[in-house]
C-alpha positions in Angstrom: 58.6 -26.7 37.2 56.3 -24.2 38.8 57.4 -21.1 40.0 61.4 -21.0 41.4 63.7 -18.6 43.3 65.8 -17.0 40.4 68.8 -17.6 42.5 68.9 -20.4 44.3 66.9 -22.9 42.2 64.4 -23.8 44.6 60.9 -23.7 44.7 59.3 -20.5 45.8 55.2 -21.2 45.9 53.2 -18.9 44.0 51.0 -16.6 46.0 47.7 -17.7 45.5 45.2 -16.2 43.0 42.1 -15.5 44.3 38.9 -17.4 44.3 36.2 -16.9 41.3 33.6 -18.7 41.0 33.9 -21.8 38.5 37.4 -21.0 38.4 40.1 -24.5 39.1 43.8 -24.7 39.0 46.1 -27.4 38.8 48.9 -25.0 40.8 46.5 -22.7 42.8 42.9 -21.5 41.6 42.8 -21.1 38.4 40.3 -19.8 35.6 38.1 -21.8 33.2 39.6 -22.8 30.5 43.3 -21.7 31.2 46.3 -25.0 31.4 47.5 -23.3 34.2 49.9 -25.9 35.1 51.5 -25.2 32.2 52.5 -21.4 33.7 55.7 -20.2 34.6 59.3 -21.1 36.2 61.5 -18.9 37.3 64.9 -20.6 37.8 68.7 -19.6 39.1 71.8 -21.4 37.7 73.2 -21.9 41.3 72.2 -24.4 43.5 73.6 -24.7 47.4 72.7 -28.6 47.0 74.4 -29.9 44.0 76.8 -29.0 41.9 78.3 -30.8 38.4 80.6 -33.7 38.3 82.8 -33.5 35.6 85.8 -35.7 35.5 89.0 -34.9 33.6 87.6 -37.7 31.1 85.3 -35.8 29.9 86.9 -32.3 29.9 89.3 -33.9 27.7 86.4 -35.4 25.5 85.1 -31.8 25.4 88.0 -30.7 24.1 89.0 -33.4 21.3 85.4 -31.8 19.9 85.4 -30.6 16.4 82.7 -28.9 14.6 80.1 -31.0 12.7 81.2 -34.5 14.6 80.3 -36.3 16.9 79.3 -34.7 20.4 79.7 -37.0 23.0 80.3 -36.8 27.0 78.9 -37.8 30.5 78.5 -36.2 33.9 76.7 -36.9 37.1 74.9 -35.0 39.6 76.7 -34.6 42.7 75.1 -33.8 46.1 77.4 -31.5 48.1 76.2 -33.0 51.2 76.5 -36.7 50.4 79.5 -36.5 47.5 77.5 -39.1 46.1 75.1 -38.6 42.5 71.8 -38.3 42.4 70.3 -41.5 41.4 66.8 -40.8 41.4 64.7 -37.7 39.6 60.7 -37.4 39.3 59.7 -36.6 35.5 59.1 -33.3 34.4 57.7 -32.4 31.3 58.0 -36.2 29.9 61.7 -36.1 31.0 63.7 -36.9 34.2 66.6 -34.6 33.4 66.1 -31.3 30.7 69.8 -30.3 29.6 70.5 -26.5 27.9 73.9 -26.2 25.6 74.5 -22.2 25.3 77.2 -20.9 23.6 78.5 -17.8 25.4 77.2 -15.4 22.8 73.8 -17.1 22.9 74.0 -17.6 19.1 73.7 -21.6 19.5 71.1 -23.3 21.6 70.7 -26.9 22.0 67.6 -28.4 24.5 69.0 -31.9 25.3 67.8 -34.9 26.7 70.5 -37.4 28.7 70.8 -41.0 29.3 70.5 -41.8 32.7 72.7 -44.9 33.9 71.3 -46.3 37.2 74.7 -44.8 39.0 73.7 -41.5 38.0 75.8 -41.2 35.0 73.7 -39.1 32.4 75.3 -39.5 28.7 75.1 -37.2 26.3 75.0 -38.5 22.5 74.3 -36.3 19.6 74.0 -39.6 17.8 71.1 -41.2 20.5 68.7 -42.6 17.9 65.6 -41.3 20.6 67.9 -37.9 21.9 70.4 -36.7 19.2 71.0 -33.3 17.9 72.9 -31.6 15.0 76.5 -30.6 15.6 76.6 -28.6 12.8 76.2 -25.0 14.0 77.8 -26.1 17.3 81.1 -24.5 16.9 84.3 -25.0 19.1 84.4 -22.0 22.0 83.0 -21.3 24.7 79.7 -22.5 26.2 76.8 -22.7 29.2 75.8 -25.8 30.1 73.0 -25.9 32.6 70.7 -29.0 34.2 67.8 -29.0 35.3 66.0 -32.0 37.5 63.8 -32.4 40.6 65.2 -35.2 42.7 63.3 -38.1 43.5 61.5 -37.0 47.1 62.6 -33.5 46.9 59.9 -30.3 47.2 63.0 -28.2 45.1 63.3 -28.0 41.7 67.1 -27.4 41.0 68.7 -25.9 38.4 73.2 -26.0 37.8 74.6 -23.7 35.3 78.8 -24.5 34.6 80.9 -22.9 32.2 82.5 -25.6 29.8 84.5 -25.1 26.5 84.0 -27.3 23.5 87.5 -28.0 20.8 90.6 -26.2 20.9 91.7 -24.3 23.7 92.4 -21.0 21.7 88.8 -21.2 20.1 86.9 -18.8 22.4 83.5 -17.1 22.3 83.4 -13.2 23.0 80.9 -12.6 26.1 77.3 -11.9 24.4 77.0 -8.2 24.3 73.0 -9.4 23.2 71.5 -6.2 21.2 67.0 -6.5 21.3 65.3 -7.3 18.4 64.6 -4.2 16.2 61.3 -6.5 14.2 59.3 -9.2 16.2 58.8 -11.0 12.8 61.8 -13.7 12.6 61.2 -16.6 9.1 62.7 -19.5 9.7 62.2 -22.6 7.5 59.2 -21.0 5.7 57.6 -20.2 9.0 57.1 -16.7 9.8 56.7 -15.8 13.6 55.7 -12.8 15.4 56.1 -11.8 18.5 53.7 -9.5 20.9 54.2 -8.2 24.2 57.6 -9.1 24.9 58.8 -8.8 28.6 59.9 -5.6 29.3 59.4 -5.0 33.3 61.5 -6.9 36.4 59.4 -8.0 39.0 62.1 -6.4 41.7 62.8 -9.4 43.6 65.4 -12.0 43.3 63.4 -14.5 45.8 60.7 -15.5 43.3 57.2 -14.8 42.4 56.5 -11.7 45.4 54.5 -9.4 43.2 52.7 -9.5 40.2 54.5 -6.2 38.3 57.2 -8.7 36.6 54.8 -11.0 35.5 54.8 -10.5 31.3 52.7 -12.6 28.6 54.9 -12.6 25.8 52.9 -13.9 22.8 53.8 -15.9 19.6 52.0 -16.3 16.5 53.0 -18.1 13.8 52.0 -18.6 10.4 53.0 -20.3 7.0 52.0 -18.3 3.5 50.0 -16.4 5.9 47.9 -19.0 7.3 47.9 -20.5 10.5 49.7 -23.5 11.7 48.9 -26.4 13.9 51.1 -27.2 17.0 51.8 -30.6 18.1 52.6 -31.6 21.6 56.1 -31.2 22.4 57.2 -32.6 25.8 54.3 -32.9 26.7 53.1 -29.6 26.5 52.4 -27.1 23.3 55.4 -25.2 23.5 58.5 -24.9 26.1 60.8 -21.4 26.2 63.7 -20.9 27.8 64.6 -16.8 29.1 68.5 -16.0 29.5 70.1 -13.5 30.6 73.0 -11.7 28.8 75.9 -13.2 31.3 73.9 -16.3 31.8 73.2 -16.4 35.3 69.3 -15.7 34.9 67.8 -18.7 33.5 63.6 -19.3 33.1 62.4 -22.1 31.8 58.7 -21.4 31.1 55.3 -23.0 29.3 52.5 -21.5 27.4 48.6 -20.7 29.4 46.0 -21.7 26.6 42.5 -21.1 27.1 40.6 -24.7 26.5 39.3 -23.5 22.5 43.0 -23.7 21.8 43.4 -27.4 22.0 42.3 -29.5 19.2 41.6 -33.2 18.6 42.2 -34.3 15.2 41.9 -37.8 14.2 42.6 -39.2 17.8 45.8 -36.7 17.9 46.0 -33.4 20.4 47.2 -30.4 18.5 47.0 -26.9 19.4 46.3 -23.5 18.0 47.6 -20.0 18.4 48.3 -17.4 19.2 50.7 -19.1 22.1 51.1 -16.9 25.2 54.2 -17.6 27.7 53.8 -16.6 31.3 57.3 -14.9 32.1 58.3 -13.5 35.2 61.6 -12.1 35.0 63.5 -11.2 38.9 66.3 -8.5 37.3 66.5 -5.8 34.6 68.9 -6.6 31.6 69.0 -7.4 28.2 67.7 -11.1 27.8 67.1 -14.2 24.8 64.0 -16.2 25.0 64.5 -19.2 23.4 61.0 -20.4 22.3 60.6 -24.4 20.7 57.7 -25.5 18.8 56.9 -29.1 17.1 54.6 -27.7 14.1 52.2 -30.0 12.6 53.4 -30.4 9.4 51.8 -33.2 7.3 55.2 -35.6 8.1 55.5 -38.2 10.9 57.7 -36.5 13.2 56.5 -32.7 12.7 58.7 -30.0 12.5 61.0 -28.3 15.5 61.6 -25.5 15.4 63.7 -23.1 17.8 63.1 -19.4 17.5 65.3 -16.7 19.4 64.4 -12.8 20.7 66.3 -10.2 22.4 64.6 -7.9 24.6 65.5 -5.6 27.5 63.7 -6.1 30.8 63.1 -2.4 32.9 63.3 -2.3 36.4 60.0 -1.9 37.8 58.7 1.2 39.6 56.3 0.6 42.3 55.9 -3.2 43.8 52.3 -4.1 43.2 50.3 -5.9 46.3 50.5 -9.8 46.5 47.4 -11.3 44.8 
């Protein structure tokens, strides 16, 4: 999902980084040492190529939802051009299809994985034995949902955002009035994570990647009984993060840059070691959640996920900076 227009959902090619020797680069020219391909995306919630089918069938299913059962619905992909789904999508990140369940005051966050029917239909089960999630803290109101694919034989990433409402029709969620973080330390499930650096300058554009002012490195560390802890590959990759923006039409879907000593082989198993820094670059000033997931390795056969969330405001920048 390298580097996107923040409005459009295409892809907007980095600039390239200049040469140094010994240096390679899986998206451009890289440095030693550094998972580059594993950098940052910089996506918008509209798309002038697709848009979401959602038939009164499922609306309605959306709406018989109550809180702690059950969640389960189906859309497809429509091509405004064709009025027919997509069919087809390359994989990214392990999957061919990432799906993002928001609530509108961005206290409940759900990274989901659909079933893909060969007509396009993509199913969404929070009791798939391989994709389910807890409904538990997914309360009726008022939610984002957003998709994100790359169709099969398509340069362009795309990413949909559509506004759908979960139970009763009077159950509504308040817009997020998001306030930052006053402490960079959150505990959750015994784990105690920190964050440094968090984003606090747009890059001035709305196209993309054009300068390298926006560009942040937002860094997590985190610890149990103040030790370390091990990271295990999650889709593919050592961590994934997903950047809001207060109304929800700024969406960034980015990946830790690890240097090479962070990667580990134990016992004929990848793990990873942090501190784990995101490479973030964020189009518009505003107050934002970054969403950051993380399989820990935690002795047990599945490891533990956990989801993190911090609220920052993002400054508009002062003086472009040159292309690299």
């Amino acid at each position: 999902m390298p580097g996107m227009g923040p409005t459009t959902g295409k892809y907007s090619p980095m600039p390239p980084m200049p040469d140094m020797p010994g240096m390679t680069n899986d998206m451009s020219n890289s440095m030693p040492g550094m998972n580059m391909n594993e950098g940052m995306s910089t996506v918008g919630p509209s798309s002038k190529d697709f848009q979401f089918g959602l038939s009164d069938q499922t609306k309605n299913q959306l709406m018989n939802y109550q809180q702690g059962n059950p969640l389960n619905f189906s859309f497809q992909l429509m091509n405004k051009q064709t009025n027919q789904p997509q069919t087809k999508f390359d994989i990214d990140a392990e999957k061919k299809v990432h799906v993002f369940l928001v609530s509108k005051d961005q206290k409940t966050y759900k990274h989901i994985h659909p079933v893909i029917s060969p007509d396009g239909t993509l199913q969404i089960n929070s009791q798939d034995p391989q994709e389910g999630f807890n409904t538990k803290d997914l309360s009726p109101g008022d939610y984002y949902l957003y998709a994100q694919f790359k169709p099969t034989g398509s340069a362009d990433d795309q990413v949909l955002m559509e506004p759908v409402h979960l139970g009763s029709a009077n159950a509504h969620t308040p817009s997020s009035n998001l306030t930052p973080d006053t402490s960079q330390i959150k505990n959750i499930d015994g784990y105690t994570l920190q964050m440094t650096n968090p984003p606090t300058v747009a890059n001035g554009t709305d196209t993309g990647i054009s300068n390298m002012q926006g560009m942040n490195m937002p860094t997590l560390t985190i610890t149990q009984n103040g030790k370390p802890v091990l990271l295990r590959p999650y889709l593919g990759m050592a961590a994934h993060a997903t950047i809001l923006s207060q109304d929800g039409t700024q969406f960034e879907h980015v990946h830790p840059m690890l240097n090479s000593n962070q990667t580990l082989q134990q016992n004929g198993q990848t793990l990873y070691q942090g501190p784990i820094p995101f490479h973030t670059n964020i189009s518009k000033p505003g107050t934002y959640t970054m969403f950051s997931q993380f399989l820990i390795d935690d002795g047990t056969a599945k490891g533990k996920l956990i989801t993190v969330p911090y609220t920052f405001t993002v400054n508009a920048g002062t003086s472009p900076m040159p292309n690299m």
